[in-house]
C-alpha positions as a printed NumPy array, in Angstrom:
array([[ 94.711, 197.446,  58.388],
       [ 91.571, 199.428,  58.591],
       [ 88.112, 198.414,  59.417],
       [ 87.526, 198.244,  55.195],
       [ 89.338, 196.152,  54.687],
       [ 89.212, 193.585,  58.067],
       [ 88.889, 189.975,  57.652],
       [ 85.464, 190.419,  58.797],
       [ 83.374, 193.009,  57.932],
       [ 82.305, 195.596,  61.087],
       [ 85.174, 195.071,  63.471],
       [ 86.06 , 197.726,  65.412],
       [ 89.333, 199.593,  65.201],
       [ 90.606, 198.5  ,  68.463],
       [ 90.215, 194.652,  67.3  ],
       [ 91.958, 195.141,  64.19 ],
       [ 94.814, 196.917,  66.356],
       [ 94.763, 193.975,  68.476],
       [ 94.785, 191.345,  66.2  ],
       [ 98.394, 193.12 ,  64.633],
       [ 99.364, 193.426,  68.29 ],
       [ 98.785, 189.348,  68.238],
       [100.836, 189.099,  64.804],
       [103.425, 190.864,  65.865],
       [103.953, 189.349,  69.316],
       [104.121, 185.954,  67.101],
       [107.01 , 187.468,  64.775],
       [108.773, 188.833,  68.374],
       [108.662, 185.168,  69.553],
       [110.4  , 184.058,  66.284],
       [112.92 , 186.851,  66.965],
       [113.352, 185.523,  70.51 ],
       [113.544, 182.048,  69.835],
       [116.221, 182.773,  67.026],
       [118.439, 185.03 ,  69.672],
       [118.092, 181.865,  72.09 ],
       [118.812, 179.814,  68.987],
       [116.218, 177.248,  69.687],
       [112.669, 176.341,  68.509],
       [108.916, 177.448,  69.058],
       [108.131, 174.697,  71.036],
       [111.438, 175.184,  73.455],
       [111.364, 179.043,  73.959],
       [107.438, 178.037,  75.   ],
       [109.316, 175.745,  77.675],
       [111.548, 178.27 ,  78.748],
       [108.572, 180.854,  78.982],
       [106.974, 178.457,  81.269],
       [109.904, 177.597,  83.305],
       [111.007, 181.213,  83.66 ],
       [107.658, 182.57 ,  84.836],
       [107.224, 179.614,  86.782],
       [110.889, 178.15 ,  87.864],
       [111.418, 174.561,  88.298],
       [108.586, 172.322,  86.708],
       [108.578, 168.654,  86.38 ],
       [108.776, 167.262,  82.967],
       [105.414, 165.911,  83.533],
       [103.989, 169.377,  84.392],
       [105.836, 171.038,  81.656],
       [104.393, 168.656,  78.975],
       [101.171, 169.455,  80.41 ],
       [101.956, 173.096,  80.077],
       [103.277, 172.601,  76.432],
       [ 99.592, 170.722,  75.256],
       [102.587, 167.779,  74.353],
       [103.374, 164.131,  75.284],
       [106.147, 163.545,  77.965],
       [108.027, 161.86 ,  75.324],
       [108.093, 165.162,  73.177],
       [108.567, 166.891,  76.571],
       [112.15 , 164.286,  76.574],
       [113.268, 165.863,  73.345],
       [112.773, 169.683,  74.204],
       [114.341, 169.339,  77.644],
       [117.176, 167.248,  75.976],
       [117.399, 170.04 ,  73.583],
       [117.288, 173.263,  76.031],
       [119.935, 171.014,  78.031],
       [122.624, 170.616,  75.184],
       [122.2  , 174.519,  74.232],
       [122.691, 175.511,  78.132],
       [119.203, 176.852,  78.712],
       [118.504, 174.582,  81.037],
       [119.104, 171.501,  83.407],
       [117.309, 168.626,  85.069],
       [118.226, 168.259,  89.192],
       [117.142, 165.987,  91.556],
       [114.005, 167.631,  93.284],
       [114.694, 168.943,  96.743],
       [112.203, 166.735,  98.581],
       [111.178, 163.67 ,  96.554],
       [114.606, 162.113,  95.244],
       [112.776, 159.96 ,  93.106],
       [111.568, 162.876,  90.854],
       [113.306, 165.739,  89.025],
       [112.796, 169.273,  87.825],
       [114.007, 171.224,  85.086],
       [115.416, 174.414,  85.899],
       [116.32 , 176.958,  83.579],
       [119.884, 178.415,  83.339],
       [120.348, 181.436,  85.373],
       [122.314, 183.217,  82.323],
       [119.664, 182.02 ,  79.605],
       [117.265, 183.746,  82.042],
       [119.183, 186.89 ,  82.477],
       [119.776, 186.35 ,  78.067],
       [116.268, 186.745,  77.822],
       [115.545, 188.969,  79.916],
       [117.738, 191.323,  78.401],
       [116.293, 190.83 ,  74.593],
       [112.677, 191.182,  76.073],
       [113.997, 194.305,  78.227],
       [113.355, 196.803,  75.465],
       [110.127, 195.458,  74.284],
       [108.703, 195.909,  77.97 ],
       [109.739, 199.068,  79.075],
       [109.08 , 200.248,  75.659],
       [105.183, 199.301,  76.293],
       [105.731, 200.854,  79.969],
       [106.625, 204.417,  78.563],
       [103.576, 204.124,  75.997],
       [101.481, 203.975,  78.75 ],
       [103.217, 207.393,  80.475],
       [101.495, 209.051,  77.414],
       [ 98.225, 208.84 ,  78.458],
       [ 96.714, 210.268,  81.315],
       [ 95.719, 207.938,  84.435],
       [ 92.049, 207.744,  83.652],
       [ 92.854, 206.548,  80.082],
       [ 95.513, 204.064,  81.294],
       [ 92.461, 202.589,  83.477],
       [ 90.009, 202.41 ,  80.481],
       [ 93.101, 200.59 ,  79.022],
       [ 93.985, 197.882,  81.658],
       [ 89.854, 197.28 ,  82.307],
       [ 89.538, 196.907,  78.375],
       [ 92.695, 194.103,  78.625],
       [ 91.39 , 192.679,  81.441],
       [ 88.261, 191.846,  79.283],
       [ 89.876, 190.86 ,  76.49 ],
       [ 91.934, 188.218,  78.867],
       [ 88.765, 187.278,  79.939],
       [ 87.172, 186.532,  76.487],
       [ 90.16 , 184.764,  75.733],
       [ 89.534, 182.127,  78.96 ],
       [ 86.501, 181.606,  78.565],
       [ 86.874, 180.703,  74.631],
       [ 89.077, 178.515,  75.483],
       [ 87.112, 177.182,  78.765],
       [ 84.355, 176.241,  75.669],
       [ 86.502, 174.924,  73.255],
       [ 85.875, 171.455,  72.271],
       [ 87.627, 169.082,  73.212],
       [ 90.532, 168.211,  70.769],
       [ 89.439, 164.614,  68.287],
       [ 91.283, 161.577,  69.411],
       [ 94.647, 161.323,  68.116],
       [ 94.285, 158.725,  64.944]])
């Protein structure tokens, strides 16, 4: 896509790169989730629960935008395809956590594994002064992105 012919008219270059960059991720996530041979919704779970290890269900809905109850379903479902596990938690025994499954982590790691060192060698192209006008231009992209969504409305009231 070129700046012609952009959704809207006078974006820069680098936008319209980064908006692919965003459609593509979203097509690698269907990948992924297909290789894990589970859902949208669940490969978001294991996202979370890889970056972040054990969660409580209640965090983890909270982390998904769902309800607990959905939150049931999706840990019910990562359970019974061995992606992951609920266990008592280590220091309140009234609680649990769901942990993901060590080989579903390594199993994703290794499909992802490509994809990130693949971006890694891009960057060896460039020379270090370019790689920094790189990271400072994600960094304030990231930072549009919070604060957009710091703004955002609130969602309406389910019906």
């Amino acid at each position: 896509m070129t700046a012609s012919d952009a959704p809207f008219p006078g974006m820069q270059q680098a936008s319209l790169s980064f908006r692919e960059l965003l459609n593509l991720t979203a097509d690698f996530e269907r990948v992924l989730a297909a290789h894990l041979s589970i859902n949208s919704t669940d490969l978001g779970a294991m996202e979370h629960l890889i970056q972040s290890g054990p969660l409580s269900p209640t965090e983890l809905a909270h982390r998904l935008g769902i309800t607990t109850a959905a939150t049931t379903l999706v840990i019910d479902r990562l359970e019974k395809a061995g992606h992951a596990s609920r266990e008592a938690h280590p220091s309140d025994r009234r609680s649990v956590r769901v942990v993901p499954a060590e080989a579903s982590v390594a199993r994703t790691f290794t499909a992802l594994r490509p994809l990130i060192f693949g971006v890694d060698a891009v960057l060896d192209d460039f020379a270090p002064s370019e790689r920094a006008a790189i990271e400072l231009y994600l960094a304030r992209v990231a930072e549009v992105y919070r604060r957009v969504i710091a703004d955002a409305p609130p969602p309406p009231p389910a019906p």
